[in-house]
C-alpha positions as CSV (number, residue, x, y, z in Angstrom):
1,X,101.1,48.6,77.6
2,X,102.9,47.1,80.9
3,X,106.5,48.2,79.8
4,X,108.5,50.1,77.8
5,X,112.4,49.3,77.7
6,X,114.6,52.2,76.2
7,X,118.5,51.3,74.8
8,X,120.5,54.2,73.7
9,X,123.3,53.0,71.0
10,X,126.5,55.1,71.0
11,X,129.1,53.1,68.9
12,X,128.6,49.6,70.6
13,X,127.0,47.8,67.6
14,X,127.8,43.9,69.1
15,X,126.9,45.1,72.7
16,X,123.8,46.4,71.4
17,X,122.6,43.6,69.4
18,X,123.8,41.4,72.5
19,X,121.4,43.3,75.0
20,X,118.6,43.5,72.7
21,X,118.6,39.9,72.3
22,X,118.5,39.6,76.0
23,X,115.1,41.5,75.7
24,X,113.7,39.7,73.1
25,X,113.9,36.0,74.1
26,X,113.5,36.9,78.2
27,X,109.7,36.2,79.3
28,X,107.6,38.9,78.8
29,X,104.5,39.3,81.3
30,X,101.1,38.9,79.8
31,X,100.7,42.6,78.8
32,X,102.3,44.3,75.9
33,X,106.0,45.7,75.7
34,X,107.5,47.8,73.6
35,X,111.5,48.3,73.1
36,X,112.7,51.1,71.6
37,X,116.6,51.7,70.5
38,X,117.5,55.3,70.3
39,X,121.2,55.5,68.2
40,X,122.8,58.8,69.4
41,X,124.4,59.7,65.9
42,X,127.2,56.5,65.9
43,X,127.0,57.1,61.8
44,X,126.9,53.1,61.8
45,X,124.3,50.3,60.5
46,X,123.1,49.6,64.2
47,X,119.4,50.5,63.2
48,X,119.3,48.5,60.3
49,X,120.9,45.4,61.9
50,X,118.7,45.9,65.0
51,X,115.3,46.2,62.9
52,X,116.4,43.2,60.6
53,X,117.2,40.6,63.6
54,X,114.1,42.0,65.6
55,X,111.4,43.5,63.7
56,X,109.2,44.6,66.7
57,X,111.7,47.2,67.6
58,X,111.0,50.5,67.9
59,X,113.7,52.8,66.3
60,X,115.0,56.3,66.7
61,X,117.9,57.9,65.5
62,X,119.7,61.5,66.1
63,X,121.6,64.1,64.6
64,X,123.7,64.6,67.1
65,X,125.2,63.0,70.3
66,X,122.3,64.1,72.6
67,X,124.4,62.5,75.8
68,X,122.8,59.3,78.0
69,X,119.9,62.4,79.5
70,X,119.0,63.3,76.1
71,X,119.2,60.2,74.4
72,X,116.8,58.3,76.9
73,X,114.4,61.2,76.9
74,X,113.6,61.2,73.3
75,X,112.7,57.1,74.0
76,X,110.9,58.1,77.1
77,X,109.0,60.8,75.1
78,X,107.7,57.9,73.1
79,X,107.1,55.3,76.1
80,X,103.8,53.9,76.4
81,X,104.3,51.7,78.8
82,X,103.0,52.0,82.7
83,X,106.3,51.6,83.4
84,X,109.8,52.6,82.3
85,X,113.2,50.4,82.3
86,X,116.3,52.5,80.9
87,X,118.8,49.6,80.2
88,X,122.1,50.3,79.2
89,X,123.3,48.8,75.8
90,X,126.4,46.7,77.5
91,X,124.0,44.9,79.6
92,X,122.9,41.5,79.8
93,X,119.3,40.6,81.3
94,X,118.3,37.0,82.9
95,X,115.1,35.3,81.6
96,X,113.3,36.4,84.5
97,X,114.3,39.8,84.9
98,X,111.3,41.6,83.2
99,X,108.1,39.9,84.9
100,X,109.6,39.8,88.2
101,X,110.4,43.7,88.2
102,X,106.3,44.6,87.3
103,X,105.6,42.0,89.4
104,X,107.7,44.0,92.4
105,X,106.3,47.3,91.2
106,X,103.2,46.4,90.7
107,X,102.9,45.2,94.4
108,X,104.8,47.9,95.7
109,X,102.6,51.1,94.6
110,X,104.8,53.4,96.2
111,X,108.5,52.7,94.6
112,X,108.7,55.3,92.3
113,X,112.3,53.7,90.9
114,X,113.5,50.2,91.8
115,X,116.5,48.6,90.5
116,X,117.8,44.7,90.8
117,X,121.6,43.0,91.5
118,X,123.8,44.9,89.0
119,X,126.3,42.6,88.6
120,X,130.2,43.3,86.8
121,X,131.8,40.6,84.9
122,X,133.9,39.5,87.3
123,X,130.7,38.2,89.9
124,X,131.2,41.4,91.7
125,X,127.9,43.8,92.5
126,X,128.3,47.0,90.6
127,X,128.8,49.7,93.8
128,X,127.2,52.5,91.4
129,X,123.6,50.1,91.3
130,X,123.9,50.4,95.3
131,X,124.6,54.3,96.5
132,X,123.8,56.8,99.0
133,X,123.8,60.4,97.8
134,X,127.2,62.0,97.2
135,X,126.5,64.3,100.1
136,X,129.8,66.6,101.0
137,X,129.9,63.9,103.9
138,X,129.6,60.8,101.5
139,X,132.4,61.9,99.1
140,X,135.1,63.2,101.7
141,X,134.6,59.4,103.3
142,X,134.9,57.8,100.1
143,X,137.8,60.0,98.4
144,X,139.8,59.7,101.1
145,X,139.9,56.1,101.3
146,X,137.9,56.0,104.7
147,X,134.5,53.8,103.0
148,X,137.4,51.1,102.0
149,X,138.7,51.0,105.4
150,X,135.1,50.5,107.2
151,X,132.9,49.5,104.2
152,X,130.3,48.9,106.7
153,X,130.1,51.6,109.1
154,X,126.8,53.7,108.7
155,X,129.3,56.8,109.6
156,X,131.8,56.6,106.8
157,X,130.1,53.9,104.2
158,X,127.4,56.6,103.4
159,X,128.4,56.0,99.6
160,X,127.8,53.0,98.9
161,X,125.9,51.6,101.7
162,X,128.0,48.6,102.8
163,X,126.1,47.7,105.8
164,X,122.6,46.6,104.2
165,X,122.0,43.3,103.5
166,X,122.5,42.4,99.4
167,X,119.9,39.5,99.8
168,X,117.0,41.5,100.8
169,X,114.9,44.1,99.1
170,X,115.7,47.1,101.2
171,X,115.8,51.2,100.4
172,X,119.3,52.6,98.8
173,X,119.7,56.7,97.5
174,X,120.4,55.7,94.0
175,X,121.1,52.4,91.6
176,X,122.9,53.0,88.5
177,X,121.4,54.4,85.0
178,X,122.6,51.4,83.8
179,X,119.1,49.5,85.0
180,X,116.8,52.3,85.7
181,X,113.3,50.8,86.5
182,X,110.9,53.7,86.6
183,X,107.2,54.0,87.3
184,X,105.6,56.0,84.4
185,X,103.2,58.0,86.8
186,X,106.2,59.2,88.9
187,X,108.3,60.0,86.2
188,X,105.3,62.4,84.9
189,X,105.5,64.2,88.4
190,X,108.9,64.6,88.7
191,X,110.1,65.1,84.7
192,X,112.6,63.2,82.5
193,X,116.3,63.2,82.8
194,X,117.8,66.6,83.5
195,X,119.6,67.4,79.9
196,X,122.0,69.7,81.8
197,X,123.9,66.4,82.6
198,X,125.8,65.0,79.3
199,X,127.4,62.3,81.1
200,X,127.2,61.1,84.7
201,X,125.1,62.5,87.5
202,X,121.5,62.2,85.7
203,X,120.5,58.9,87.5
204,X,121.5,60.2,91.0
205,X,119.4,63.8,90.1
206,X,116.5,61.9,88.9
207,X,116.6,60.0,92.2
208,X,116.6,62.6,94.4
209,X,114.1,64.2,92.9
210,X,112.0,61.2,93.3
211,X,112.7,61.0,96.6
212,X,112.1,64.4,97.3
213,X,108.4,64.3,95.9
214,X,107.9,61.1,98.3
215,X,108.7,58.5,95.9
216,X,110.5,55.2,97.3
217,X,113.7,54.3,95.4
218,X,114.6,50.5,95.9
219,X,117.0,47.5,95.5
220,X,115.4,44.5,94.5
221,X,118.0,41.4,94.6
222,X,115.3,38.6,93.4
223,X,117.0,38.7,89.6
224,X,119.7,40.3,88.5
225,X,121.6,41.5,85.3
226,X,125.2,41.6,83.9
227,X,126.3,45.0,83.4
228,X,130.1,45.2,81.2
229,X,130.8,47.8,82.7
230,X,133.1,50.4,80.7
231,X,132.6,48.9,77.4
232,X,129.5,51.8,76.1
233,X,131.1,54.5,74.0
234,X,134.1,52.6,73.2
235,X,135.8,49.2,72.5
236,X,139.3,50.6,74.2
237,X,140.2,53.4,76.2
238,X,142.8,55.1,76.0
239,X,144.3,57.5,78.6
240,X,143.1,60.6,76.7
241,X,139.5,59.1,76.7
242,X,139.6,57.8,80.2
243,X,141.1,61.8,81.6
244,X,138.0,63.3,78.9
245,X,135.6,60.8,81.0
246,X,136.9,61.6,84.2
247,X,136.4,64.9,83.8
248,X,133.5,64.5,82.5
249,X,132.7,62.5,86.0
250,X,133.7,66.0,87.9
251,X,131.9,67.9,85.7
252,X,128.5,66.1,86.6
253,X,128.8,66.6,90.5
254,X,129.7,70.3,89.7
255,X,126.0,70.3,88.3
256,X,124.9,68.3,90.9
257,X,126.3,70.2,93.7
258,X,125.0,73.4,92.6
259,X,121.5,72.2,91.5
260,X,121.0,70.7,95.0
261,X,123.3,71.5,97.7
């Protein structure tokens, strides 16, 4: 099995259906891949839609809300693939997406996690698929405005990285969860997802744990996806919902901060 792409479903039924037809009609290298759909308890039809439109599909459903860590670690339980791609279910992949990722990986033995141009819906490159650690450094810089003033300086851009060049496969900290493209033997050194994140934080952890057990972490700009950004968990957000994921935001580097610095 050459890859195994996991989609977690919260409550985004027509996103889901939209990204998993993405999958299906893209090219699919000459080895096997398997897509499995994990539903975190949306108490919806999405399982039963998904399996009729595309029987191949591997499904799994919880009881409860198990949060993006959990949710991606039951599929990754159940992964056979050599390697691992957590997509996001309000994403959009290009035709070419799939075969030219294994193709990177597969020529690049050492990459542990690679990721490709993340782009939002306006054009615009996702800043989260693109990041530096969120060293103390790296978030005083970018909360108090000083990354937007002197997006490429290698002193106060530490974030986001603003001084590499987009059109070239170079090293970054982190890319987003949203496209997490995952060698299956490093992910057996290093372990899944760390469950103590609900929300937020589990991509960069994962990272820098790769990184720490000598695994490369790239940006690969040859394809790219669409990522609509915002639209998982809910259709609208309202100000309670977007101060509940906010702090929920906080909450993750809390964790982070005291797991690793």
């Amino acid at each position: 099995m050459d890859l195994s792409v996991i989609i977690v479903n919260y409550k985004t039924e027509r996103l889901t259906l939209q990204t998993l037809k993405s999958v299906f009609t893209a090219q699919w290298p000459a080895g096997k891949v398997e897509v499995i759909l994990i539903d975190n308890h949306s108490e919806d039809d999405i399982l039963v839609k998904a399996k009729t439109d595309f029987p191949h599909l591997i499904t799994l459903s919880c009881e409860k809300n198990l949060g993006f860590a959990g949710g991606n670690n039951l599929g990754m339980r159940q992964a056979k693939g050599r390697y691992v791609l957590l997509l996001n279910s309000d994403t959009m992949i290009e035709s070419d997406t799939l075969v030219k990722m294994i193709a990177f990986m597969d020529a690049h033995p050492r990459v542990g996690l690679v990721t490709c141009r993340v782009i939002l819906a306006n054009g615009q490159l996702d800043p989260a698929s693109h990041r530096g650690f969120p060293t103390p450094w790296a978030g005083l810089t970018y909360y108090l405005g000083l990354e937007k003033l002197f997006p490429r300086s290698h002193w106060f851009g530490q974030y986001h990285q603003g001084w590499q060049d987009l059109n070239l496969v170079h090293p970054i900290d982190s890319p987003v969860g949203a496209f997490f493209f995952l060698r299956k033997t490093a992910l057996s050194q290093v372990g899944l997802l760390d469950e103590t994140f609900f929300m937020y934080g589990e991509d960069i952890d994962l990272a820098l744990r790769l990184k720490k057990t000598g695994w490369e972490v790239m940006y690969n700009p040859d394809t790219k996806i669409t990522h609509l950004k915002g639209a998982s968990g809910l259709t609208s957000i309202s100000k309670e919902q977007r101060v509940i994921t906010t702090k929920n935001f906080f909450q993750a580097m809390k964790i982070f901060y005291q797991k690793h610095y």
